[in-house]
C-alpha positions in Angstrom: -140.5 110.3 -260.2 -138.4 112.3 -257.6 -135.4 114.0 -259.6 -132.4 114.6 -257.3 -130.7 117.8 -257.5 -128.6 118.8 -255.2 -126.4 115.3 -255.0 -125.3 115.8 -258.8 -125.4 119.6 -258.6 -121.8 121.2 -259.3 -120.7 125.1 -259.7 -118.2 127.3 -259.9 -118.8 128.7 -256.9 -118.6 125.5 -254.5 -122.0 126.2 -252.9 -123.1 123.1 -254.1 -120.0 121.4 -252.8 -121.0 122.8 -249.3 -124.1 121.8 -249.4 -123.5 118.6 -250.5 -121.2 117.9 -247.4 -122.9 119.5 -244.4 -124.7 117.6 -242.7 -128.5 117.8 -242.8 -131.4 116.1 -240.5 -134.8 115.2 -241.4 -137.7 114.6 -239.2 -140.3 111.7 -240.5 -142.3 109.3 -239.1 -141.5 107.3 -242.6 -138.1 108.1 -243.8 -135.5 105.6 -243.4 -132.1 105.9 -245.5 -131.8 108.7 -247.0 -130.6 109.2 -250.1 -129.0 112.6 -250.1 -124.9 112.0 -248.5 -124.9 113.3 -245.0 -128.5 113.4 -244.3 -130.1 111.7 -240.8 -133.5 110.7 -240.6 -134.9 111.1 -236.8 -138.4 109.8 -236.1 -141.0 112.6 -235.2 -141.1 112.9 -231.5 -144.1 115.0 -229.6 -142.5 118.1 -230.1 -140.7 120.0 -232.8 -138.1 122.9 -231.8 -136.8 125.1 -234.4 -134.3 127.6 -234.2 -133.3 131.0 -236.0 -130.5 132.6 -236.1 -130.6 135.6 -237.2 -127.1 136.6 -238.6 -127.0 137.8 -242.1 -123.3 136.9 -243.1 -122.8 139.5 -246.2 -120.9 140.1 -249.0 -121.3 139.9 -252.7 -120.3 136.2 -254.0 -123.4 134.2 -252.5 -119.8 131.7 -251.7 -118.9 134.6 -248.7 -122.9 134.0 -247.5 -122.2 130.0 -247.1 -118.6 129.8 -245.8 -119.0 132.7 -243.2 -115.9 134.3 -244.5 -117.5 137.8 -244.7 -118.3 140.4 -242.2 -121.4 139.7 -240.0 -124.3 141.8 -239.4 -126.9 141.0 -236.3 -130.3 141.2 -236.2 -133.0 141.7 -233.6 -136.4 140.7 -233.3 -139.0 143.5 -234.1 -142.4 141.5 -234.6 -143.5 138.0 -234.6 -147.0 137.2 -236.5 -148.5 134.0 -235.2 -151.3 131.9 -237.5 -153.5 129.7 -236.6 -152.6 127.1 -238.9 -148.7 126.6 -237.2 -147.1 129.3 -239.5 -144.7 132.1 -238.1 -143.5 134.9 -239.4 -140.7 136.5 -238.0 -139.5 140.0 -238.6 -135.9 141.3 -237.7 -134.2 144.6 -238.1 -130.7 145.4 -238.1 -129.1 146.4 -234.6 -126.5 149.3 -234.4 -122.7 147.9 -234.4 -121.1 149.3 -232.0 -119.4 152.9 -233.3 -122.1 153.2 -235.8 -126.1 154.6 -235.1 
Protein backbone atom coordinates (compact mmCIF):
# COMPACT_ATOMS: atom_id res chain seq x y z
CA UNK A 1 0.00 0.00 0.00
CA UNK A 2 1.34 3.38 -1.38
CA UNK A 3 1.12 6.05 1.51
CA UNK A 4 0.67 9.63 0.04
CA UNK A 5 2.69 12.25 1.56
CA UNK A 6 3.02 15.08 0.05
CA UNK A 7 -0.99 15.79 -0.77
CA UNK A 8 -1.71 15.79 3.20
CA UNK A 9 1.66 17.26 4.13
CA UNK A 10 1.33 20.74 5.88
CA UNK A 11 4.14 23.10 7.58
CA UNK A 12 4.94 26.08 8.90
CA UNK A 13 6.98 26.99 6.42
CA UNK A 14 4.53 26.70 3.22
CA UNK A 15 6.96 24.43 1.35
CA UNK A 16 4.52 21.95 1.37
CA UNK A 17 1.88 24.34 0.14
CA UNK A 18 4.17 25.06 -2.86
CA UNK A 19 4.73 21.98 -3.65
CA UNK A 20 1.49 20.91 -3.44
CA UNK A 21 0.39 23.56 -6.11
CA UNK A 22 3.01 23.59 -8.76
CA UNK A 23 2.50 21.80 -11.33
CA UNK A 24 4.42 18.50 -11.84
CA UNK A 25 4.67 16.01 -15.05
CA UNK A 26 5.21 12.46 -15.05
CA UNK A 27 6.39 10.26 -17.90
CA UNK A 28 4.78 6.52 -17.97
CA UNK A 29 3.83 4.29 -20.37
CA UNK A 30 1.11 3.21 -17.55
CA UNK A 31 0.02 6.08 -15.52
CA UNK A 32 -3.25 7.53 -16.19
CA UNK A 33 -4.89 9.92 -13.46
CA UNK A 34 -2.83 10.87 -11.18
CA UNK A 35 -3.51 11.22 -7.94
CA UNK A 36 -1.27 13.95 -6.60
CA UNK A 37 -3.34 17.72 -7.50
CA UNK A 38 -1.53 19.27 -10.40
CA UNK A 39 0.27 16.38 -11.68
CA UNK A 40 0.17 15.32 -15.85
CA UNK A 41 0.90 12.07 -16.93
CA UNK A 42 2.52 12.05 -20.61
CA UNK A 43 3.13 8.80 -22.36
CA UNK A 44 6.84 7.82 -22.82
CA UNK A 45 7.87 8.97 -26.27
CA UNK A 46 11.42 7.70 -27.91
CA UNK A 47 13.36 10.14 -26.24
CA UNK A 48 13.69 11.66 -22.83
CA UNK A 49 15.19 15.35 -22.49
CA UNK A 50 16.06 16.60 -19.14
CA UNK A 51 17.16 19.85 -18.13
CA UNK A 52 19.35 21.47 -15.20
CA UNK A 53 19.45 24.51 -14.09
CA UNK A 54 21.91 25.21 -12.20
CA UNK A 55 21.03 28.24 -9.99
CA UNK A 56 21.35 27.75 -6.35
CA UNK A 57 18.64 30.36 -4.94
CA UNK A 58 20.21 30.84 -1.16
CA UNK A 59 19.34 31.93 1.92
CA UNK A 60 18.69 30.43 5.28
CA UNK A 61 14.77 29.47 5.57
CA UNK A 62 14.64 26.49 3.03
CA UNK A 63 10.96 28.84 2.21
CA UNK A 64 13.66 31.65 0.43
CA UNK A 65 15.15 28.28 -1.61
CA UNK A 66 11.47 27.42 -2.99
CA UNK A 67 9.89 30.95 -3.60
CA UNK A 68 13.08 32.50 -5.33
CA UNK A 69 12.81 35.40 -3.05
CA UNK A 70 16.61 35.29 -2.08
CA UNK A 71 19.70 36.35 -3.83
CA UNK A 72 20.87 34.06 -6.72
CA UNK A 73 24.13 32.47 -7.15
CA UNK A 74 25.16 30.82 -10.81
CA UNK A 75 26.88 27.97 -11.45
CA UNK A 76 29.03 26.62 -14.27
CA UNK A 77 29.73 23.24 -15.45
CA UNK A 78 33.22 21.85 -14.37
CA UNK A 79 32.85 18.00 -15.16
CA UNK A 80 30.38 15.66 -16.41
CA UNK A 81 30.83 11.74 -15.53
CA UNK A 82 28.98 9.59 -17.93
CA UNK A 83 28.00 5.64 -16.93
CA UNK A 84 27.18 3.10 -18.81
CA UNK A 85 24.07 2.24 -17.28
CA UNK A 86 22.20 5.97 -18.33
CA UNK A 87 23.43 7.69 -15.02
CA UNK A 88 25.04 11.33 -15.07
CA UNK A 89 26.70 13.07 -12.77
CA UNK A 90 27.13 16.55 -13.10
CA UNK A 91 29.50 18.76 -11.31
CA UNK A 92 29.22 22.61 -11.08
CA UNK A 93 31.20 25.34 -9.46
CA UNK A 94 30.37 28.66 -8.54
CA UNK A 95 31.16 31.46 -11.22
CA UNK A 96 32.57 34.94 -10.02
CA UNK A 97 29.70 37.71 -9.78
CA UNK A 98 30.62 40.32 -11.27
CA UNK A 99 32.75 42.89 -8.74
CA UNK A 100 33.76 39.83 -6.74
CA UNK A 101 36.92 37.14 -7.73
Amino acid sequence: MRRKVWPNLTDETGMADRMNTLPKFVASDSLSGPAWNNTTATRVEDELQIWVHPLFVGATELADLISRHAPQMPFQLADVRRYDSGVVILHYQPTSRKGTP
